[in-house]
Residue, then its C-alpha position, 0 to 999 in steps of 0.5 A: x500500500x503507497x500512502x500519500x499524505x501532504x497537509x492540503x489534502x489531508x485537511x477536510x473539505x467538506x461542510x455542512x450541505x448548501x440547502x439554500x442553494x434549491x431556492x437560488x435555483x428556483x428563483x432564477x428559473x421563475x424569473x426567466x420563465x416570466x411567470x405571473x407575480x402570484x404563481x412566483x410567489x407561490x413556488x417561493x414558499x412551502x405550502x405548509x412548515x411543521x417542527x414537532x418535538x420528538x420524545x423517546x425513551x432511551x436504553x437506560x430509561x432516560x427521556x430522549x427529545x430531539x426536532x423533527x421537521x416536515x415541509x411540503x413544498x407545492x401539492x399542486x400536481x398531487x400528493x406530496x412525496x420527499x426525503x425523510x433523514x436523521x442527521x444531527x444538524x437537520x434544520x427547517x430550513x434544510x427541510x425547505x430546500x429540499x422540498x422544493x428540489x423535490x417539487x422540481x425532481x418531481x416534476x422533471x420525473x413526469x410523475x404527478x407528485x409536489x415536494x416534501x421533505x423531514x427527517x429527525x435531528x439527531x444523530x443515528x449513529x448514536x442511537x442502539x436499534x430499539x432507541x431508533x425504532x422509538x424515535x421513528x414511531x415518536x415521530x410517526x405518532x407526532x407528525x401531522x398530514x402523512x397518508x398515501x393520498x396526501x403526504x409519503x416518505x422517502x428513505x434518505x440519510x440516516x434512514x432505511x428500509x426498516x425506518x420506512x417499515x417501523x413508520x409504516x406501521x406506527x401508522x396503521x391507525x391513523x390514514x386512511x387508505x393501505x398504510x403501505x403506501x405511506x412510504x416508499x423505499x419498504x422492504x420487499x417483505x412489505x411490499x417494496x421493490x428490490x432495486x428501489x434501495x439503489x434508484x438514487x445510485x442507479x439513477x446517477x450512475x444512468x444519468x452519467x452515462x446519457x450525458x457523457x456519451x450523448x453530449x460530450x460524445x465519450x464512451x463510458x468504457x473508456x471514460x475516468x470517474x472520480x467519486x466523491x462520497x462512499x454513502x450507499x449512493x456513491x457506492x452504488x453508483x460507483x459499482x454501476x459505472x465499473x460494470x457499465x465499463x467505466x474506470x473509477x480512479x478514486x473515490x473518497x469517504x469524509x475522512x480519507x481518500x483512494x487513487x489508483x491509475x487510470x490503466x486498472x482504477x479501484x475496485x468499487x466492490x471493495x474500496x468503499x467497505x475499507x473507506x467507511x473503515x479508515x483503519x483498515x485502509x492500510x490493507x487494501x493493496x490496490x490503491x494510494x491513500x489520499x485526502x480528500x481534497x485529492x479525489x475532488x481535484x483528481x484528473x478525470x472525465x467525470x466526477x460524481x458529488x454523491x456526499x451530503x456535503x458542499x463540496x464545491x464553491x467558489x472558492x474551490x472550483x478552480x481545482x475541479x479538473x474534471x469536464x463532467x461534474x454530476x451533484x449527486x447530492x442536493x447542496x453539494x455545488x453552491x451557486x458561487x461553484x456553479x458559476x466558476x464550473x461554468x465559466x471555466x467549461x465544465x458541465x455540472x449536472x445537477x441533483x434534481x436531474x441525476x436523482x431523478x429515478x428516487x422520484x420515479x421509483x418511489x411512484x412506481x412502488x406507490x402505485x404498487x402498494x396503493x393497489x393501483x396496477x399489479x407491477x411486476x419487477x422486470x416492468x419497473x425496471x423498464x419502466x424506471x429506464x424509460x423515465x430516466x431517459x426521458x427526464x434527461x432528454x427533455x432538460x437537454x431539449x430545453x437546454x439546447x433550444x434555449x442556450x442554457x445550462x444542464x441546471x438552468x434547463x432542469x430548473x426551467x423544465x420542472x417549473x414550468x411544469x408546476x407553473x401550468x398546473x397552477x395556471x389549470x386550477x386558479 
């Protein structure tokens, strides 16, 4: 193992997550789009804002409280869906931001679904599994508004399958309607598609790959792919390029890094188990230790921004030396960051068109659960191929009839799509 350490990369560079950035974005768009002052000022605020304090027992008996949060950004195509989390720092505000770029992803999606999103401010880790399975029923039995017909989860960072189950059945009494269908992301026991847990990963891994080969003309067989973010999207993303022929030359955890040439790359099977366990790092033969800073400014064609983290800003933008940068993460690039990518040439793909499949698949098990067609495996997954294609070719339409970037076009596309529904029932 060759380790190479210097004190610029070894230093971290990630934040907290630009969530602020979605409403920069949206109000952009809304501008270009001339839309009516009212409908403007509509998609500028969240329909309904909840803080609820959530109270659970702890192992030794003590009493927990924590902020949980639940924002619903803009119903008007339908029922809204959107990210629940567990992060110690989530605030209401965070919770805003993502709701309205889940409105937009949503709508991108062609799926008739508003933006939601909430989570829990506390830190799972530090949670045993039974603390965690009484928070999510404390939670589930304080939020107001959830139902298949109204409100449904999303699993997200810091939670899972099983948080959407525990959830689910906290419930039961409560909706009405098939309690199921309260969230999505379940495990196939109750009810949820195998490959849903990976749609996030699958889906910027298959975003990836149309914008490279499409528009910058590059076969991802013979393409360099930097990862930054070893969470299960990035994993999985990841694995999904490798096979698809790509060559991941390094990818990077919060705390430490791993390059490899670009003739033989990592292998994205086992490099991300040893980065999520940086003592065991020193073990893997077929890579360099780095810092992270090493992966972000790494040589590549694509780089993938799948941490929950800004990682690029203004401030660092000019070391990005990638032609491709894919946010697979909301609030990774701030606007500062846009801009500097941008003016230097480089493409930056943005979170509410490579997400894009989270939204589908959450619709295609809803429709499931909800009883609403009998789909079998192999047609979600035609299906949710189809839709991704299609999100990505009618933000290229756009961006090309009407000169602007991959996010200009997308925030264009799906608010313009919110806006014409609005226009429908005023």
């Amino acid at each position: 193992m060759t380790i190479h350490t210097d004190s610029a990369s070894d230093e971290r560079s990630r934040t907290a997550p630009d969530l602020d950035a979605p409403w920069t974005y949206a109000a952009t768009a809304a501008q270009r789009l001339s839309l009516p002052d009212g409908i403007e000022q509509r998609l500028m605020y969240p329909d309904h804002r909840q803080r609820i304090s959530v109270q659970f027992e702890r192992d030794d008996g003590t009493l927990g409280v924590c902020d949980g949060y639940r924002v619903r950004h803009d119903g008007v195509r339908g029922p809204y869906v959107g990210p629940h989390r567990y992060t110690d720092a989530l605030t209401g505000d965070d919770c805003a931001g993502l709701a309205a770029a889940t409105t937009v992803s949503a709508a991108l999606a062609g799926i008739p679904f508003g933006g939601a999103a909430g989570g829990v401010a506390v830190d799972p880790t530090a949670l045993s599994r039974d603390e965690r399975v009484r928070l999510t029923k404390s939670y589930a039995a304080a939020v107001a508004g959830v139902g298949p017909h109204s409100d449904v989860l999303v699993p997200d960072i810091g939670t899972d399958e099983r948080t959407m189950a525990q959830f689910a059945d906290a419930v039961v009494d409560r909706v009405d309607g098939p309690h199921d269908a309260t969230v999505a992301g379940k495990p196939p026991a109750l009810g949820g598609f195998r490959e849903i847990s990976r749609a996030d990963g699958r889906s910027v891994a298959s975003v990836t790959q149309d914008v490279l080969e499409t528009d910058h003309d590059r076969p991802l067989s013979g393409a360099t792919i930097a990862v930054y973010g070893t969470g299960h999207r990035g994993a999985t993303a990841a694995r999904l390029l490798e096979f698809r022929g790509g060559t991941v030359v390094a990818m990077c955890s919060d705390r430490a890094g791993l390059t490899a040439p670009d003739e033989t790359g990592l292998d994205t099977d086992l490099a991300p188990s040893y980065l999520q366990r940086p003592a065991t790092l020193a073990e893997y033969d077929d890579g360099t230790i780095v810092g992270t800073r090493d992966v972000l400014e790494r040589n590549v064609d694509v780089l993938v921004l799948a941490a929950p983290a800004t990682t690029v800003t203004a401030a660092n933008a000019d070391t990005v030396r990638a032609d491709v940068v894919v946010e697979g993460a909301t609030g990774s690039v701030t606007p500062g960051g846009q801009r500097a990518l941008e003016d230097r040439g480089i493409a930056v793909v943005p979170d509410v068109l490579a997400t894009v499949g989270t939204m589908v698949a959450a619709r295609l098990e809803w429709v499931r659960t909800a009883g609403r067609d009998r789909l079998s495996e192999a047609r979600v997954a035609n299906e949710f191929g189809y839709a991704l294609t299609d999100a990505v070719d009618d933000v290229r339409d756009r961006r090309q009839r009407c000169d602007l970037s991959w996010r200009e076009a997308a925030y264009s596309v799906g608010l313009s799509r919110v806006a014409a529904a609005h226009e429908v029932v005023r």
